[in-house]
C-alpha positions in Angstrom: 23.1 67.6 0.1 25.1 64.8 1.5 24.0 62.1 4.3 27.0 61.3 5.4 30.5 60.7 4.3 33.6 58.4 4.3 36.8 57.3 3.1 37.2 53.8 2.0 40.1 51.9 0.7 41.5 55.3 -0.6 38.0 56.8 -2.3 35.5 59.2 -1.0 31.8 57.9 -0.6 28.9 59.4 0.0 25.3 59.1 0.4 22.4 61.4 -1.2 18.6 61.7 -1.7 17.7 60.6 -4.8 16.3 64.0 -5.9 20.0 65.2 -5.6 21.7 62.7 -7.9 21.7 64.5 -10.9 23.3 67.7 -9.8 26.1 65.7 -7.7 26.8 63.8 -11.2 27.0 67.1 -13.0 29.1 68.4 -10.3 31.5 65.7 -10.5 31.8 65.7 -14.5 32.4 69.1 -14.2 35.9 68.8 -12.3 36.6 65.6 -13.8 35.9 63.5 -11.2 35.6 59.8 -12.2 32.4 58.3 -9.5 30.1 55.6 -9.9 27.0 55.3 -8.6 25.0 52.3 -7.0 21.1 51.7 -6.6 18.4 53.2 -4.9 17.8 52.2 -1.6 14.8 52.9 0.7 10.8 52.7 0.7 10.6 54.7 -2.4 12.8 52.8 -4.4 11.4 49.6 -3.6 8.1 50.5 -4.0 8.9 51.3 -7.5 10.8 48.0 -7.8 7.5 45.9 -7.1 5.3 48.2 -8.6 6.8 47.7 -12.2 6.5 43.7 -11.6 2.6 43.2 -10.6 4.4 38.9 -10.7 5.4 39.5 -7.1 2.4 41.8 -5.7 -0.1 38.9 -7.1 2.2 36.3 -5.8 2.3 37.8 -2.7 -1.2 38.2 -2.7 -1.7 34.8 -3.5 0.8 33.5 -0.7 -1.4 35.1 2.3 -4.8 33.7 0.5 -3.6 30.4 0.1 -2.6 30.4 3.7 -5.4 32.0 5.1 -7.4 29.4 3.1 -5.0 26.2 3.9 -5.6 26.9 7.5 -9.3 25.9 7.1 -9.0 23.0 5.4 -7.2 19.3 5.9 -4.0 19.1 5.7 -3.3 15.7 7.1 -5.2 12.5 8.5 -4.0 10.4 11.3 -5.9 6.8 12.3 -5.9 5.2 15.6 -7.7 2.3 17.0 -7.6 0.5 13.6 -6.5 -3.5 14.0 -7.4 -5.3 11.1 -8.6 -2.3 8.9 -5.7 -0.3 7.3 -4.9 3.3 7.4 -5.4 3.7 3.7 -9.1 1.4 3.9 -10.5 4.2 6.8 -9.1 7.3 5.2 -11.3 5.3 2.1 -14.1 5.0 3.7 -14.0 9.0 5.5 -13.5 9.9 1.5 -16.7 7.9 0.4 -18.5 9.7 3.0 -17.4 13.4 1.7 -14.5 13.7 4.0 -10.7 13.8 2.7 -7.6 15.7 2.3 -8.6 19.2 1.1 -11.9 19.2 2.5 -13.4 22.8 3.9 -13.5 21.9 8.1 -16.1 24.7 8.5 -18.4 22.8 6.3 -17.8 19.5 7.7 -21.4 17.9 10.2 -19.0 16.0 12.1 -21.9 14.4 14.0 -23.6 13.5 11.0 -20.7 12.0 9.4 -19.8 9.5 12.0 -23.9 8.4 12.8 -23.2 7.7 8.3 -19.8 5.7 8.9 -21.3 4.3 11.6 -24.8 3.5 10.1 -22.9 2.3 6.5 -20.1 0.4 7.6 -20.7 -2.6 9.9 -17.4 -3.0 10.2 -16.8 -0.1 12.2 -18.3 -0.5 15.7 -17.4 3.5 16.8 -15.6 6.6 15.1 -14.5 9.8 16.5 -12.6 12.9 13.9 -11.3 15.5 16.0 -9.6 18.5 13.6 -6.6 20.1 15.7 -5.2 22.9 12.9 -4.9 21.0 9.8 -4.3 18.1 11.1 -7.6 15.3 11.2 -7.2 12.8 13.8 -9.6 9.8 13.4 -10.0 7.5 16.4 -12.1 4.2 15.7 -12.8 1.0 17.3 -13.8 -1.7 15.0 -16.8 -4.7 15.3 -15.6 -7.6 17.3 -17.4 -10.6 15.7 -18.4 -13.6 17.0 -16.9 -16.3 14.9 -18.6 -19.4 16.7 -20.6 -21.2 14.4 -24.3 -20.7 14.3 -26.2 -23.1 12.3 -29.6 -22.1 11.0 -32.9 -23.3 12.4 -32.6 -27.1 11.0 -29.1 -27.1 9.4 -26.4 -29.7 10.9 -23.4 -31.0 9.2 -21.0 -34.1 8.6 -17.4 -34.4 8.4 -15.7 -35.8 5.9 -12.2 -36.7 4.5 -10.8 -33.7 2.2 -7.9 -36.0 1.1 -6.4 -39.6 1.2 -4.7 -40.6 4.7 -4.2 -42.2 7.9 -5.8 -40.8 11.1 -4.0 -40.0 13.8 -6.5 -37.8 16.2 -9.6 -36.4 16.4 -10.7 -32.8 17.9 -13.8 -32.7 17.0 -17.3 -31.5 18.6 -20.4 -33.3 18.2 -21.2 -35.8 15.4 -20.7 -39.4 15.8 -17.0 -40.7 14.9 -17.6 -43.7 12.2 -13.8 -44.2 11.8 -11.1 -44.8 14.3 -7.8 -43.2 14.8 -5.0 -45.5 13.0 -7.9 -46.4 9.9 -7.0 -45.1 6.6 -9.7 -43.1 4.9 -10.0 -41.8 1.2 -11.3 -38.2 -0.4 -14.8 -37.9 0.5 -15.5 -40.8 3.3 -17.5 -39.9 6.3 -15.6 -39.3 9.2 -17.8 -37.7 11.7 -21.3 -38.1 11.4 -23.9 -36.1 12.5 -26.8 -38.4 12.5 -26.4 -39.4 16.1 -27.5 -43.0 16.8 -29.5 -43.2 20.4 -30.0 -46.1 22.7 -33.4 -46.8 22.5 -32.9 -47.4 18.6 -33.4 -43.7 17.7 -31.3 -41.1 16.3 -31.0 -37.2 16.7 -28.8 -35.0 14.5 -25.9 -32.5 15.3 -24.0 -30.1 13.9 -20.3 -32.1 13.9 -17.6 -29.7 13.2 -13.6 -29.7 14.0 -10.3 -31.1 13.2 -9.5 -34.6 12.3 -5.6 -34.6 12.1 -4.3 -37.4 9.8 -0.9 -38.8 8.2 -1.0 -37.2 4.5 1.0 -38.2 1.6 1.4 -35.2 -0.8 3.6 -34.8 -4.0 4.9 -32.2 -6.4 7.0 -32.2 -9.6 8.6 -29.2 -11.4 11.1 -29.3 -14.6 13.2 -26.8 -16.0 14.5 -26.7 -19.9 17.9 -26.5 -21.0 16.7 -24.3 -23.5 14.0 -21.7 -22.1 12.6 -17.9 -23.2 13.7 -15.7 -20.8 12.4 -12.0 -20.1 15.0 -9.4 -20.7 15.1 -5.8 -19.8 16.4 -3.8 -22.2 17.2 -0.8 -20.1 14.6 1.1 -21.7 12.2 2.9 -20.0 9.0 5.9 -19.9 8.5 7.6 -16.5 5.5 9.9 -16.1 5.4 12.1 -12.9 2.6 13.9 -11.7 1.5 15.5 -8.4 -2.4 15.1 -6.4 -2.7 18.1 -4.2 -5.3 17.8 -2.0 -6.4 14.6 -4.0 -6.2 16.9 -7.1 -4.4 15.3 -9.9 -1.8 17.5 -12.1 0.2 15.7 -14.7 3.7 17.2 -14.2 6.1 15.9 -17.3 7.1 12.9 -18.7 10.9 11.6 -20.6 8.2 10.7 -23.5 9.4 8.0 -26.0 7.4 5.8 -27.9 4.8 3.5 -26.4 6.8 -0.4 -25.9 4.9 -3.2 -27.0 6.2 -5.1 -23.8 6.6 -4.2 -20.6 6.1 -4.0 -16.5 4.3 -1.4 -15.5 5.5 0.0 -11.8 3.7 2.6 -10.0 5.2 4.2 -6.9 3.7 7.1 -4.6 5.3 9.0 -1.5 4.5 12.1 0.0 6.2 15.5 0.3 7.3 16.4 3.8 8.5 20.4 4.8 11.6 20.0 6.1 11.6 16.1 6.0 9.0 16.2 8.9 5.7 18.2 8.2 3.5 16.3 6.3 2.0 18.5 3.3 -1.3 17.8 1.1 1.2 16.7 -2.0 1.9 13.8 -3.0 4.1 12.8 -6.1 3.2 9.7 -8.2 5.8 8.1 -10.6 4.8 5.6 -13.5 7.2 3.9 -14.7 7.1 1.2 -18.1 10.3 -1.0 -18.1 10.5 -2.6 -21.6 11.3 -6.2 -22.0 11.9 -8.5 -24.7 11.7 -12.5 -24.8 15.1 -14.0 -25.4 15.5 -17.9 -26.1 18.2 -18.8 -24.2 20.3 -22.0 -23.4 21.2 -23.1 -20.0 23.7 -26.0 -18.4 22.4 -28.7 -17.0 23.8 -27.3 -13.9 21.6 -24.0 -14.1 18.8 -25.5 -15.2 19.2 -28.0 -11.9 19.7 -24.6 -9.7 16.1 -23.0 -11.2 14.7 -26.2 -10.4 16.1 -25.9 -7.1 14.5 -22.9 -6.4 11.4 -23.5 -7.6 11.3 -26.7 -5.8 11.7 -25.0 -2.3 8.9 -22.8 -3.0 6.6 -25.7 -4.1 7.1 -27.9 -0.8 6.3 -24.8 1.1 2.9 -25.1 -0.6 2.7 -28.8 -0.6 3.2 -28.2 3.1 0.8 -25.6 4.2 -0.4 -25.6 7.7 0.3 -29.1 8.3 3.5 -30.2 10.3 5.6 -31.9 7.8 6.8 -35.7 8.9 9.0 -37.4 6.0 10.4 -35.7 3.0 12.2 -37.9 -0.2 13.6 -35.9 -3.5 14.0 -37.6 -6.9 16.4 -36.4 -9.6 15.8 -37.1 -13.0 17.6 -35.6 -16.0 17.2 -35.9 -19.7 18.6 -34.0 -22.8 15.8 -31.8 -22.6 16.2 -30.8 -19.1 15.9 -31.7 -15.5 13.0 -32.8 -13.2 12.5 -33.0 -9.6 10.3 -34.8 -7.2 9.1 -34.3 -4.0 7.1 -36.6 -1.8 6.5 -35.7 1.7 4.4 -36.9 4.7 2.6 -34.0 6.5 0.3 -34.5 9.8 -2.6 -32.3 8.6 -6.3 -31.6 9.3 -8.1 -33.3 6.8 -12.2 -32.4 8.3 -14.0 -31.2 5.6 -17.3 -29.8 6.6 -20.5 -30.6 4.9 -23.7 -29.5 5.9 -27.4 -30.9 5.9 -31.1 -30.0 6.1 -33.4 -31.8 7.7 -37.0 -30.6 7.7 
């Protein structure tokens, strides 16, 4: 009747089968025994366990299927050889083409599918998907253009002035200079022709095309109010959450609240890693509304002057562009309203402004 038996702490255990329970509990009562008795353990037992919760055998069930079936199907997608083109812009255009995060590999024409990227996307020269697991890697090597300029059959072109200034140099190719460096020119003037004038009294055209760096005067103003709206947040917000596995979309939940009549939308996405390193078909994607309102505020003279300030600095950096900047002068001006400021600055720019021509 008993397994085995031991002392412990001062009390006497034993094991039994389970067939055996009763009678050692009426055996016990019997003499007064006091006894407790702890679960069923074994094959049997557990059997029973899962048997009266069918939850775990169809999870189970569904655990092995999922995995059988996640192990023929993309998991993940790495790019390589891209330069200009993003990782997001290839994996767009493998998607447009039938091929993307949850797709069956077994079902996948891998050689049709890159003669069709190949064939519908000029912009990629050569593509290449080799699956390893779950794991897609894409290797691609993108069209190298040539960016000299090719007129048509009977096109050629001027140059001309794109804004007021003084020239300093020329880098031009062909065309005919009509102005010298050290002239100042105005929007719109011929600078380079390309009616060539011959020897002999003739002409011959040509495509004229280049730089003509000249002394540039450029200016900007900007004002700030004493008394301005500003944009407030009032700490309010809605956040919706939901999860795309493999590209699937599933809303998850949302902190609700009633629709704002202002605010920023922001909408964030990252995605889920197994042990902060294995990359998993799930992403999550947050949406989040931040209500604002419009306050009318009033400001010093001395904050007003700082937003000015600020706005000022990015405003040169415009004015300035590619050119390489030469003289700069500021100009304060203040009133009860606000404050003002002007900038005037001198920039060495290109100014060639390229105008083409037919001639039949």
């Amino acid at each position: 009747m008993f397994r085995s038996v031991k002392t412990k702490n001062g009390r006497f255990c034993f094991r039994t089968f389970g067939k055996d329970v009763k009678m050692a509990e009426k055996i016990l009562s019997l003499y007064g025994v006091n006894y407790n008795t702890s679960a069923f353990r074994g094959l049997l037992p557990a059997f029973r366990f899962v048997f009266h919760r069918p939850g775990i055998i169809l999870g189970a069930v569904l655990f092995f299927a999922i995995n059988m079936f996640s192990s023929h199907v993309v998991w993940n997608i790495t790019v390589s050889g891209n330069e200009t083109m993003t990782e997001n812009s290839v994996i767009g255009i493998l998607e447009e083409c039938g091929f993307t995060y949850g797709t069956f590999i077994p079902s996948v024409d891998f050689d049709s599918l890159h003669s069709r990227i190949m064939a519908e996307y000029p912009d990629v020269a050569w593509i290449s998907v080799n699956v390893s697991g779950t794991i897609a890697e894409v290797q691609l090597r993108e069209t190298k253009y040539d960016e000299r300029e090719k007129p048509g059959i009977g096109v050629y072109s001027n140059v001309t002035a794109s804004e007021d200034g003084r020239i300093v140099e020329y880098r031009t190719k062909g065309g005919y200079p009509v102005k010298a460096p050290g002239d100042v020119v105005k929007k719109g003037q011929l600078l380079v022709s390309g009616v060539v004038p011959l020897r002999d009294g003739g002409t011959r055209f040509s495509y004229a095309s280049g730089e003509v760096l000249a002394e540039v005067e450029r200016s900007v103003t900007v004002r700030a109010e004493l008394l301005s709206e500003q944009k407030t947040y009032t700490g309010r917000k809605i956040e919706d959450y939901s999860a795309k596995f493999f590209k699937k979309k599933v809303n998850l939940f949302s902190n609700g609240g009633k629709e704002y009549g202002s605010y920023d939308k922001i909408e964030s996405e990252h995605r889920v890693y197994l042990f902060g390193s294995i990359p998993l078909p799930v992403w999550i994607e947050k949406t989040e509304r931040a209500e604002y309102a419009r306050i009318l505020t009033e400001r010093t003279p001395q904050e007003a002057l700082d937003e000015a300030l600020s706005e000022l600095r990015y405003e040169t950096e415009l004015l300035i562009g590619d050119g390489e900047l030469l003289r700069k002068k500021t100009e304060v001006s203040a009133d009860e309203n606000g404050v003002s400021l002007t900038c005037r600055v001198l920039v060495l720019a290109d100014i060639a402004e390229k105008r083409e021509f037919r001639v039949e």
